[in-house]
ROSE-414647 format. One record per residue (C-alpha): residue in three letters; x, y, z; residue number from 1. Coordinates in nm, 4 decimals. Example, Ala and Ser with C-alpha at 12.3 -4.5 7.8 and 13.67 -1.06 7.14 Angstrom:
2
{dokol 'ALA'; {1.2300; -0.4500; 0.7800}; 1}
{dokol 'SER'; {1.3670; -0.1060; 0.7140}; 2}
END
This chain:
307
{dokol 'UNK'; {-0.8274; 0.9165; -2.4080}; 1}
{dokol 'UNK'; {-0.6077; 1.0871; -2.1669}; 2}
{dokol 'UNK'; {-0.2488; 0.9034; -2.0823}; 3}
{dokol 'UNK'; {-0.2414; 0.7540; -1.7393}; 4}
{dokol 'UNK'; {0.0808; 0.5956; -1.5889}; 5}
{dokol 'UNK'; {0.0544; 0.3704; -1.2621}; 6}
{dokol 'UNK'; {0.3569; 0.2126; -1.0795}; 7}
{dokol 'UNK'; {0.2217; -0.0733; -0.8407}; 8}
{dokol 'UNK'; {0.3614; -0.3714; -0.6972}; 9}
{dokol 'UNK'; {0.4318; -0.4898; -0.3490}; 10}
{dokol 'UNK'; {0.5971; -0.2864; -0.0604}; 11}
{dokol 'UNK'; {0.9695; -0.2299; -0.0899}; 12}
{dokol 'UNK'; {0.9894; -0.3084; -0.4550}; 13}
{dokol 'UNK'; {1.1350; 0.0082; -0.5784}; 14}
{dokol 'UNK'; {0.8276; 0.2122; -0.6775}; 15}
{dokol 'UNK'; {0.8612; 0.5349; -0.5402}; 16}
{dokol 'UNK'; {1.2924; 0.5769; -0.7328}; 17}
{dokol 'UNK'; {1.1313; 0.4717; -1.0464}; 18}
{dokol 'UNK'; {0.7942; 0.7215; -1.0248}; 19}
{dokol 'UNK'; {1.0646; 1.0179; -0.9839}; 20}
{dokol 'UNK'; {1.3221; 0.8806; -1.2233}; 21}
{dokol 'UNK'; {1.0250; 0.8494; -1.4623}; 22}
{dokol 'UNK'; {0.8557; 1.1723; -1.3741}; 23}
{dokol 'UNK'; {1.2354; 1.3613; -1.4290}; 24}
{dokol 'UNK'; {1.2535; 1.1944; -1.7384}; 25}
{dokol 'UNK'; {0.8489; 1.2348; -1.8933}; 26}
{dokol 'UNK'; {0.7469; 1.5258; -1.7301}; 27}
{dokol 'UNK'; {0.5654; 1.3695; -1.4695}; 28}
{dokol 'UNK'; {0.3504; 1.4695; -1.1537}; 29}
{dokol 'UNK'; {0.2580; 1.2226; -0.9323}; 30}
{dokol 'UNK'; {-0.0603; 1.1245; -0.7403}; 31}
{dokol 'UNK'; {-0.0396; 0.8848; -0.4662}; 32}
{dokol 'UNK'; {-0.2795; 0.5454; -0.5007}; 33}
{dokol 'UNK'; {-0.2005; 0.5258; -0.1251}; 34}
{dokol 'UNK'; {-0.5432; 0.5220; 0.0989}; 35}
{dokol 'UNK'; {-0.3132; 0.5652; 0.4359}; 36}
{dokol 'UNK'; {-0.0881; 0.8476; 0.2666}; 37}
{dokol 'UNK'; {-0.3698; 1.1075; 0.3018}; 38}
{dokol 'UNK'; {-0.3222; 1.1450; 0.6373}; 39}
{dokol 'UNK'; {-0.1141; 1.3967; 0.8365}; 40}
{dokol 'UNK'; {0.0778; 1.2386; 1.0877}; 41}
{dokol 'UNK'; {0.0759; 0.9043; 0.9626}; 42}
{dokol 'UNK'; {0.4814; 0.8823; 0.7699}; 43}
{dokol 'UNK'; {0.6546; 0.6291; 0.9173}; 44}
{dokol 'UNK'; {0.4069; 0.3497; 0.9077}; 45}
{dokol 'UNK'; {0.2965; 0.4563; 0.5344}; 46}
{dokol 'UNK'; {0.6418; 0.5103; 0.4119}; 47}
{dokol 'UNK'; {0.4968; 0.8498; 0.2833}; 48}
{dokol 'UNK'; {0.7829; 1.0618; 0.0943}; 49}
{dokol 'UNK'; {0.8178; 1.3829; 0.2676}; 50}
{dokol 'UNK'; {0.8961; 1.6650; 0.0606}; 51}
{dokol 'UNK'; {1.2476; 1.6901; 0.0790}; 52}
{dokol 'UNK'; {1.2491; 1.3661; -0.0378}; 53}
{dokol 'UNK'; {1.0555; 1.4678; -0.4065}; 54}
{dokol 'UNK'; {1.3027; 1.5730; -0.5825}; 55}
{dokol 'UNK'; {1.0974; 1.8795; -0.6849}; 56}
{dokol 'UNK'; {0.8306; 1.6546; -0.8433}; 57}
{dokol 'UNK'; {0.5066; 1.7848; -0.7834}; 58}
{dokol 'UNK'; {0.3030; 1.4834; -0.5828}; 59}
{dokol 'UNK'; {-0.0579; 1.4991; -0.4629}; 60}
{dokol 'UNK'; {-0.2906; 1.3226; -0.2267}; 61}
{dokol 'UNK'; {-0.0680; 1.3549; 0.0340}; 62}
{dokol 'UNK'; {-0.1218; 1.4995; 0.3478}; 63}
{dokol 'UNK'; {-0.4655; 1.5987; 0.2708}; 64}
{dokol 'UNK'; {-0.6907; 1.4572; 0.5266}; 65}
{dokol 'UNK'; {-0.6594; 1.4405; 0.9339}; 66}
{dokol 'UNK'; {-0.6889; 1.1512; 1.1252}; 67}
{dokol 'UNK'; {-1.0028; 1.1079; 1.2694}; 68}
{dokol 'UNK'; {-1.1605; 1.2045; 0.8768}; 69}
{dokol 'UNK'; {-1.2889; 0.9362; 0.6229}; 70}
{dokol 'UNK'; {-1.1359; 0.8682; 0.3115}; 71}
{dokol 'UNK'; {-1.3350; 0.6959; 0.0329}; 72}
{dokol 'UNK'; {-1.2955; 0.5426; -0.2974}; 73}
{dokol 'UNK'; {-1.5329; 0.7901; -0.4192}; 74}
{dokol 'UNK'; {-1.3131; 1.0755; -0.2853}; 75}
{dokol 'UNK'; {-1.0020; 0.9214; -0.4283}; 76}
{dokol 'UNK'; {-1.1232; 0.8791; -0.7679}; 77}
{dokol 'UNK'; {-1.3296; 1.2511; -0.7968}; 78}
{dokol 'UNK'; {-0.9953; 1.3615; -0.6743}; 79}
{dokol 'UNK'; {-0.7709; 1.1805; -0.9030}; 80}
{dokol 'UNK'; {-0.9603; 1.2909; -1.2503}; 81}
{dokol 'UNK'; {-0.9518; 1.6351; -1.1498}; 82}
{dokol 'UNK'; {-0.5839; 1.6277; -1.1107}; 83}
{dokol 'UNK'; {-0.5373; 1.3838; -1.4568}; 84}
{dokol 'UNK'; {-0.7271; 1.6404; -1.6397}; 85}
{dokol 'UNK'; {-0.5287; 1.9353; -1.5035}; 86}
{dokol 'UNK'; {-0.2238; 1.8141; -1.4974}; 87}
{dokol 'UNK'; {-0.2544; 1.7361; -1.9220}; 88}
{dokol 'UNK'; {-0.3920; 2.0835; -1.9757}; 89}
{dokol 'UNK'; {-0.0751; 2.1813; -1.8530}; 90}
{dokol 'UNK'; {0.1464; 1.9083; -2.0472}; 91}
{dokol 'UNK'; {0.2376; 1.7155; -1.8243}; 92}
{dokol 'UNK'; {0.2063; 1.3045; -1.7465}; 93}
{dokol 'UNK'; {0.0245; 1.1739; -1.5193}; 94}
{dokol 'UNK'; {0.1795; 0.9176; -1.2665}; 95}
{dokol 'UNK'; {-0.0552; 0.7483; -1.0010}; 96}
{dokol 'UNK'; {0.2322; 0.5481; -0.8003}; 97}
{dokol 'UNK'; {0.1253; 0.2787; -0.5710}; 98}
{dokol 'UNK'; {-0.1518; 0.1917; -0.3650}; 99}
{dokol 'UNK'; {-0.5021; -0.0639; -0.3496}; 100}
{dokol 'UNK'; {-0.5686; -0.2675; -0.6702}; 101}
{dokol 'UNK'; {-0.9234; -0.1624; -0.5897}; 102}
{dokol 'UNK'; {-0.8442; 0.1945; -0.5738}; 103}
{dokol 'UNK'; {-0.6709; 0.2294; -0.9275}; 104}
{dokol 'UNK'; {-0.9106; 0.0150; -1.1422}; 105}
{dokol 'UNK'; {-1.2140; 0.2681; -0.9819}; 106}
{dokol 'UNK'; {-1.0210; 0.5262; -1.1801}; 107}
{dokol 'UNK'; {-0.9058; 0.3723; -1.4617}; 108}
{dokol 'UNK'; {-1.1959; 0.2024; -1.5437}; 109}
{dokol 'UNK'; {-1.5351; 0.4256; -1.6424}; 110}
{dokol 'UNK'; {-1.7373; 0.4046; -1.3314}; 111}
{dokol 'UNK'; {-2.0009; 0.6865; -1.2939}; 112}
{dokol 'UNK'; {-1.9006; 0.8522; -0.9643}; 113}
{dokol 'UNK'; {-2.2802; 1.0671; -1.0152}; 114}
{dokol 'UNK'; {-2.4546; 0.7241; -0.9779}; 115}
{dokol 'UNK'; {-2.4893; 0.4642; -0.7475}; 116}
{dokol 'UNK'; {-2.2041; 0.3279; -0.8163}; 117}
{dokol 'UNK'; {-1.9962; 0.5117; -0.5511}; 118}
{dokol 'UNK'; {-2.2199; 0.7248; -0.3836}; 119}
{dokol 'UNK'; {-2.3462; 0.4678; -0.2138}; 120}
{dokol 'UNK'; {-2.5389; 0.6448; 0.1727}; 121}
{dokol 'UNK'; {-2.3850; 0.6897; 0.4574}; 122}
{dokol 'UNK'; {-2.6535; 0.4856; 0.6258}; 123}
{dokol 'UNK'; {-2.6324; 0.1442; 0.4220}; 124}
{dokol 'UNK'; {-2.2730; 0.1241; 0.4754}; 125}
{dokol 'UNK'; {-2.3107; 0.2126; 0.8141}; 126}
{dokol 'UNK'; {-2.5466; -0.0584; 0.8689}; 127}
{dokol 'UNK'; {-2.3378; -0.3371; 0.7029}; 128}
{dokol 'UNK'; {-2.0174; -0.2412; 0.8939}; 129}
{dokol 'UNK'; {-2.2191; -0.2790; 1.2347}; 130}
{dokol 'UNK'; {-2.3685; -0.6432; 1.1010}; 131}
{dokol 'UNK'; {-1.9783; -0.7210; 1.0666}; 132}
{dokol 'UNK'; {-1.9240; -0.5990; 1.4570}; 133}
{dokol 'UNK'; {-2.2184; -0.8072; 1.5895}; 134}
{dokol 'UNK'; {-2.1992; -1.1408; 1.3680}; 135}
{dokol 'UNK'; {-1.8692; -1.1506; 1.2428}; 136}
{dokol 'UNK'; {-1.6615; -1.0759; 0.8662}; 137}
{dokol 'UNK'; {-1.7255; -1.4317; 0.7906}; 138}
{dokol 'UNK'; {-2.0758; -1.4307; 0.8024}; 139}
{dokol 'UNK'; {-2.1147; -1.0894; 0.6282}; 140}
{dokol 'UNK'; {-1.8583; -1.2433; 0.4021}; 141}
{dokol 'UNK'; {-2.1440; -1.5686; 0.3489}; 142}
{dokol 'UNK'; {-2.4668; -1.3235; 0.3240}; 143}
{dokol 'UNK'; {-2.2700; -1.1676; 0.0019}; 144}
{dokol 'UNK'; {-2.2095; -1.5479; -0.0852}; 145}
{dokol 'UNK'; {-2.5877; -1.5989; -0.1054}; 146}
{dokol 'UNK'; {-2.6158; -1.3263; -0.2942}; 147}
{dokol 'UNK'; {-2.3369; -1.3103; -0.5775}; 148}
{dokol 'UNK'; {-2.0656; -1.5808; -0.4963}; 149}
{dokol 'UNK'; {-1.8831; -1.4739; -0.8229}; 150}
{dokol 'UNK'; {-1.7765; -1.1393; -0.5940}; 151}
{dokol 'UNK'; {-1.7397; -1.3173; -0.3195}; 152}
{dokol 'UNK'; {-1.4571; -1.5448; -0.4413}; 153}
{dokol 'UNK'; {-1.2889; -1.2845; -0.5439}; 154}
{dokol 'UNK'; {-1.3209; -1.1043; -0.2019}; 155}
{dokol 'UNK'; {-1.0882; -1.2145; 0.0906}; 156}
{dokol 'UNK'; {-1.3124; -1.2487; 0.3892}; 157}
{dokol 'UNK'; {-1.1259; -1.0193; 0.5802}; 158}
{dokol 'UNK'; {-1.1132; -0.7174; 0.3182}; 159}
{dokol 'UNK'; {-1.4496; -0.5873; 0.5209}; 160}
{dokol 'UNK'; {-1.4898; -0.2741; 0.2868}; 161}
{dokol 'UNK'; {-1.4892; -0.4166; -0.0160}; 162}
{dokol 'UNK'; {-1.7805; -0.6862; 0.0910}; 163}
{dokol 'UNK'; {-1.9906; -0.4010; 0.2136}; 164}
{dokol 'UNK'; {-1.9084; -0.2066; -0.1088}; 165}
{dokol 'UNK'; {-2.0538; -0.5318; -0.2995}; 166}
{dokol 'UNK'; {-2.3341; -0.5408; -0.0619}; 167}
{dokol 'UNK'; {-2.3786; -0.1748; -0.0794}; 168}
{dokol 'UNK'; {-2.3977; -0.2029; -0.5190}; 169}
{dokol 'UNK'; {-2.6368; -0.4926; -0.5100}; 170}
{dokol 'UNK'; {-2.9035; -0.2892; -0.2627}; 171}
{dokol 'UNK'; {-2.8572; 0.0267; -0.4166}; 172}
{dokol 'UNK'; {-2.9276; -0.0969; -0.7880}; 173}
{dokol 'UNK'; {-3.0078; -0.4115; -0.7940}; 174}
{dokol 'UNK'; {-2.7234; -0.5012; -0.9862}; 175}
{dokol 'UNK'; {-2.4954; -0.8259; -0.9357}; 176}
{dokol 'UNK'; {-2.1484; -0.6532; -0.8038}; 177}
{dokol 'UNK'; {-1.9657; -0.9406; -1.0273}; 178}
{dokol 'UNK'; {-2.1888; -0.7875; -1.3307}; 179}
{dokol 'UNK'; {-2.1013; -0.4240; -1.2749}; 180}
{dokol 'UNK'; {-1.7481; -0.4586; -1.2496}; 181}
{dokol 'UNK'; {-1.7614; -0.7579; -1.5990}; 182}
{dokol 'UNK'; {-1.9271; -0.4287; -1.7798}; 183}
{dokol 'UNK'; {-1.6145; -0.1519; -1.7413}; 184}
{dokol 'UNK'; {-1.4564; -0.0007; -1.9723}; 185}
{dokol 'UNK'; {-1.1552; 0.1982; -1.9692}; 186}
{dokol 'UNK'; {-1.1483; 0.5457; -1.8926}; 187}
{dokol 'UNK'; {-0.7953; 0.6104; -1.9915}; 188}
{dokol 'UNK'; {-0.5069; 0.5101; -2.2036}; 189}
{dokol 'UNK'; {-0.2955; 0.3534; -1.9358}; 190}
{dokol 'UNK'; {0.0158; 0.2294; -1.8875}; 191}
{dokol 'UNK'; {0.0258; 0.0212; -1.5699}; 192}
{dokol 'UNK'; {0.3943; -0.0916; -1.5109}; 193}
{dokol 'UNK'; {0.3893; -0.3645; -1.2260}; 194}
{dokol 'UNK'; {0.6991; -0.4297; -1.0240}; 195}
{dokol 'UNK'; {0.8194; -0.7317; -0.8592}; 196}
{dokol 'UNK'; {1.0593; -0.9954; -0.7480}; 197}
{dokol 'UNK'; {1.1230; -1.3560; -0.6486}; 198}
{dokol 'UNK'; {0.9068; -1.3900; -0.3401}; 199}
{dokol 'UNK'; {1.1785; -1.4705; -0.1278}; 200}
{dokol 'UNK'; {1.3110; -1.1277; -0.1699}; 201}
{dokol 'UNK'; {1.0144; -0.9471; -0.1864}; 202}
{dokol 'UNK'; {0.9297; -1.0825; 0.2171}; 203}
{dokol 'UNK'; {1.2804; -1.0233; 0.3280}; 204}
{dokol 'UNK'; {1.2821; -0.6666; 0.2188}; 205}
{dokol 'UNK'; {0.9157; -0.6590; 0.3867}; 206}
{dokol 'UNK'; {1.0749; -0.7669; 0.7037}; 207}
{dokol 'UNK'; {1.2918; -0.4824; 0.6601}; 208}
{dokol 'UNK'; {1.1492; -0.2666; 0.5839}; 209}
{dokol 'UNK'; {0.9133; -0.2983; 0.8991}; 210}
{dokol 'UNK'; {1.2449; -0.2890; 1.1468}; 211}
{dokol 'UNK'; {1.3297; 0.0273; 0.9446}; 212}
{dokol 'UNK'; {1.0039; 0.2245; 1.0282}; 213}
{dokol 'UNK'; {1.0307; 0.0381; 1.3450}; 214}
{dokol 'UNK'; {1.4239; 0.2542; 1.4130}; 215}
{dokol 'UNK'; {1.2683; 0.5494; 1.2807}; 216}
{dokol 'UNK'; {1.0245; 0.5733; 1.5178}; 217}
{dokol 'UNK'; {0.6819; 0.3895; 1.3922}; 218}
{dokol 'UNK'; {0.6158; 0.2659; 1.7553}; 219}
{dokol 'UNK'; {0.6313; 0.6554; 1.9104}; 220}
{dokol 'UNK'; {0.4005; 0.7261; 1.5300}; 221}
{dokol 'UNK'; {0.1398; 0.4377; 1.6381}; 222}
{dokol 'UNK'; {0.0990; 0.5386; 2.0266}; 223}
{dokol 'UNK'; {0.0430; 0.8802; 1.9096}; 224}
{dokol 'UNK'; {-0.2566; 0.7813; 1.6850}; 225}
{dokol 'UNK'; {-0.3153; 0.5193; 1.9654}; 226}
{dokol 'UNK'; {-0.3783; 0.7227; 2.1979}; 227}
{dokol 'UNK'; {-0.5745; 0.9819; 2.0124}; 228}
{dokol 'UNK'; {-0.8643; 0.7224; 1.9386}; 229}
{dokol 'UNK'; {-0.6942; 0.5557; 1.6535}; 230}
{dokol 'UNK'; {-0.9006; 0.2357; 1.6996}; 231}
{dokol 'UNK'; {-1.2118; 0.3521; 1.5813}; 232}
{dokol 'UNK'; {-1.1284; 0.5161; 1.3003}; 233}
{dokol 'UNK'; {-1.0073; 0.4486; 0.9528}; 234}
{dokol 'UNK'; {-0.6683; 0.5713; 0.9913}; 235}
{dokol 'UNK'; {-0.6625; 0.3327; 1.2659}; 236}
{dokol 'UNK'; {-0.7088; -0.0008; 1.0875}; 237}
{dokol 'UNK'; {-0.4168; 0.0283; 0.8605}; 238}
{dokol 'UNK'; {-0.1011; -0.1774; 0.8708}; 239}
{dokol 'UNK'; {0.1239; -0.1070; 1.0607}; 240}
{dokol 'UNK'; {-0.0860; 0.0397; 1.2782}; 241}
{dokol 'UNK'; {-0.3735; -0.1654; 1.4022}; 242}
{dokol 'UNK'; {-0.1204; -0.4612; 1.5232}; 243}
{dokol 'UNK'; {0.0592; -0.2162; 1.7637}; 244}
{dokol 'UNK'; {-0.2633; -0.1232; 1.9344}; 245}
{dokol 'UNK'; {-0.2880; -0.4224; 2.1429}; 246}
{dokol 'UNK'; {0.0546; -0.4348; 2.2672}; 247}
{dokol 'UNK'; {-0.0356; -0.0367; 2.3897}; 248}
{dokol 'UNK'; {-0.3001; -0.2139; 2.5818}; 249}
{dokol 'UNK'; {-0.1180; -0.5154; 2.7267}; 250}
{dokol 'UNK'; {-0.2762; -0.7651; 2.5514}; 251}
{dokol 'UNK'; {0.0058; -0.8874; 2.3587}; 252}
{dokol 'UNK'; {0.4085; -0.8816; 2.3554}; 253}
{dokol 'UNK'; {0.5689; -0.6486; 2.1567}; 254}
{dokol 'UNK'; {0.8036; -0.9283; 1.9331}; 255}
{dokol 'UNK'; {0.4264; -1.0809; 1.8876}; 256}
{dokol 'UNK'; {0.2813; -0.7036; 1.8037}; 257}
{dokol 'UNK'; {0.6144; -0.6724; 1.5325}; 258}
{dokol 'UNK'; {0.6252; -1.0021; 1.4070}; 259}
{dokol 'UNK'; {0.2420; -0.9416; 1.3568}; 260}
{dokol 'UNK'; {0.3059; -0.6225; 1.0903}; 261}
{dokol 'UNK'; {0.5815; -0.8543; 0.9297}; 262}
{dokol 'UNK'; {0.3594; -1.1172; 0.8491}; 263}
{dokol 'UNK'; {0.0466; -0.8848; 0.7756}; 264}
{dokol 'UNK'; {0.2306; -0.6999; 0.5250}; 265}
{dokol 'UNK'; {0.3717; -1.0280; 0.3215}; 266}
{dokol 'UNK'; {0.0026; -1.0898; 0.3227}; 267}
{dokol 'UNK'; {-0.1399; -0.8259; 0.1939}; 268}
{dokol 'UNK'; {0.1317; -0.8442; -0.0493}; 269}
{dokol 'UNK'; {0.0601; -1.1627; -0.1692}; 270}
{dokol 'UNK'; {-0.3119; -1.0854; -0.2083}; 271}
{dokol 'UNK'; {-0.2632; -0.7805; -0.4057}; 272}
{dokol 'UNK'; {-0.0079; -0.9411; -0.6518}; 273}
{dokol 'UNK'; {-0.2887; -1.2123; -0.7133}; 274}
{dokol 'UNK'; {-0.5477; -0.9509; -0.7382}; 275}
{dokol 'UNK'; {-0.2971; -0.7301; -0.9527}; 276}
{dokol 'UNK'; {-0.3069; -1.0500; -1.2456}; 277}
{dokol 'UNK'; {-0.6531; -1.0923; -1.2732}; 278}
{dokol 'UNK'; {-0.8292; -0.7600; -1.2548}; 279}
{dokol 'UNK'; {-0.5871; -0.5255; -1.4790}; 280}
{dokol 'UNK'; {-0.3635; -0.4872; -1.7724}; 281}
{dokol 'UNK'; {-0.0164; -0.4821; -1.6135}; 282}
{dokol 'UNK'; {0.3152; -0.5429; -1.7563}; 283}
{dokol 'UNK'; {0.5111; -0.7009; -1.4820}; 284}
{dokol 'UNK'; {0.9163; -0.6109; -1.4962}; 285}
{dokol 'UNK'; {1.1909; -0.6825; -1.1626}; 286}
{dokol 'UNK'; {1.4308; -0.4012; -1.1364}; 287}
{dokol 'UNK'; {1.5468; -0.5337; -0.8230}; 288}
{dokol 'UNK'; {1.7352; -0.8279; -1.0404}; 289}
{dokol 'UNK'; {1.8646; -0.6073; -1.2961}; 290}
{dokol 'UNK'; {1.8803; -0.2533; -1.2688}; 291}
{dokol 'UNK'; {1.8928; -0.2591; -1.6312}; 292}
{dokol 'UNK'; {1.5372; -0.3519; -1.6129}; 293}
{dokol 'UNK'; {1.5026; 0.0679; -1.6107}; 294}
{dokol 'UNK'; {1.6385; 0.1115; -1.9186}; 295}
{dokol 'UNK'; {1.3676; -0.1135; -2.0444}; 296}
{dokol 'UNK'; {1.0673; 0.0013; -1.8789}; 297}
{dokol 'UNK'; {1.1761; 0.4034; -1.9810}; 298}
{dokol 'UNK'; {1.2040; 0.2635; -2.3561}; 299}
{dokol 'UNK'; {0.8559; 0.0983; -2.2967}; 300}
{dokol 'UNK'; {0.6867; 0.3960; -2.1617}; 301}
{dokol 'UNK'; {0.8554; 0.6029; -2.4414}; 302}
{dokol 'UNK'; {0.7183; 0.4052; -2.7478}; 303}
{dokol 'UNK'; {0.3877; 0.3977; -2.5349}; 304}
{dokol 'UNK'; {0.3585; 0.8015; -2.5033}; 305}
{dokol 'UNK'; {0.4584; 0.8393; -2.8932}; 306}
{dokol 'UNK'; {0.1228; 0.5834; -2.9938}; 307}
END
């Protein structure tokens, strides 16, 4: 199997110095995990690294789609394994850095992207995202209850795409999305190298974080998407993002609209670190403790490549 290395962990954590220190040191070229990174325009908010920034590492997904465009699991994975295969051809190692959970098991893991799997119609997804608008996420949440609770539990309520995407499996094959995902296998030899700190310090360096993008100019970033028809597209619901929108229309204050993307983003962060443990092999290390920590994870990733 081709070598895969993944960096993941929660925001300001200290992925994106280790991906290029890594990449200097193993030859690495780096794909972004990073749903919200495809999309021009969007920097501040998805503390994208801009090109001056690189180091001259090669990195890809970035940039790639525009605003108002869809961006799929499906895409990111086809996309991904065309780039894993090229860049080996050419020697090199590849480094998916950061990201959904969701996103890098779909391409670590041997899911058919030909099959139903992914490819799931426009139309049935379509119609599940507009139940969601007319009854609510926690009663499309409770229909995929009925149907396979062992998905469901594992499903926050509020992650609406990945309860259609269960919904979506079940329909389309009559397969038990819990079942499908109890079946993978691993597509690659990967080394996923998880980062992460005392939770005290991973929220304060959240918080910011957030005021960072915030003096760099996230608000000016947000109107601009705001104002282009952000809401009602995918772009649009990211964080960072979405809890600006109603302070552009007056609905709430803008300390409520911040505070909002503070406490958003320690969520999501705690989700994904719970979601992290139970769904793939990682091997957790804190270089924001002990630098040193490096040293460590370069000697792992060494006696890894050499296997």
């Amino acid at each position: 199997m081709k070598k895969v290395l993944a960096i993941i962990g929660p925001t300001a954590v200290g992925k994106t110095a280790l991906s290029l220190e890594l990449a200097k040191q193993f030859h690495g070229e780096i794909i972004s995990g990073d749903s919200m990174q495809v999309y021009r325009g969007l920097n501040i908010g998805t503390a994208k690294i801009m090109p001056e920034e690189r180091e001259g590492i090669p990195h890809y997904l970035i940039d790639i789609r525009n605003v108002d465009q869809r961006y799929s699991v499906a895409d990111f994975v086809s996309e991904s394994r065309h780039l894993i295969d090229e860049i080996t051809t050419r020697g090199g190692l590849p480094m998916v850095v950061g990201g959904t959970g969701f996103y890098l098991k779909a391409l670590l893991y041997d899911m058919n992207l030909g099959g139903d799997h992914f490819e799931l119609s426009e139309a049935v997804r379509k119609r599940w995202h507009e139940y969601a608008i007319s009854h609510g996420q926690q009663a499309l949440w409770e229909h995929l209850n009925s149907i396979d609770p062992d998905a469901a539990k594992k499903i926050p309520i509020e992650n609406e795409r990945r309860v259609v995407r269960a919904l979506e499996v079940y329909e389309r094959t009559g397969t038990l999305f819990s079942k499908q995902q109890s079946a993978l296998q691993l597509r690659y030899d990967a080394f996923v190298i998880g980062l992460n700190t005392d939770r005290a310090q991973v929220y304060q360096r959240i918080n910011h974080r957030v005021d960072l993008m915030l003096s760099q100019g996230l608000m000016n970033e947000a109107r601009r998407l705001y104002e282009a028809g952000g809401e009602q597209w995918q772009s649009g619901k990211g964080i960072g993002y979405r809890e600006l929108f109603p302070y552009f229309k007056g609905e709430v204050s803008e300390v409520d609209a911040i505070e909002k993307i503070k406490q958003d983003t320690r969520h999501y962060a705690k989700r994904q670190l719970t979601w992290f443990r139970h769904q793939l092999p990682v091997q957790w290390y804190d270089i924001i403790a002990d630098d040193e920590t490096k040293n460590e994870i370069g000697t792992a990733v060494s006696e890894w490549l050499e296997k």
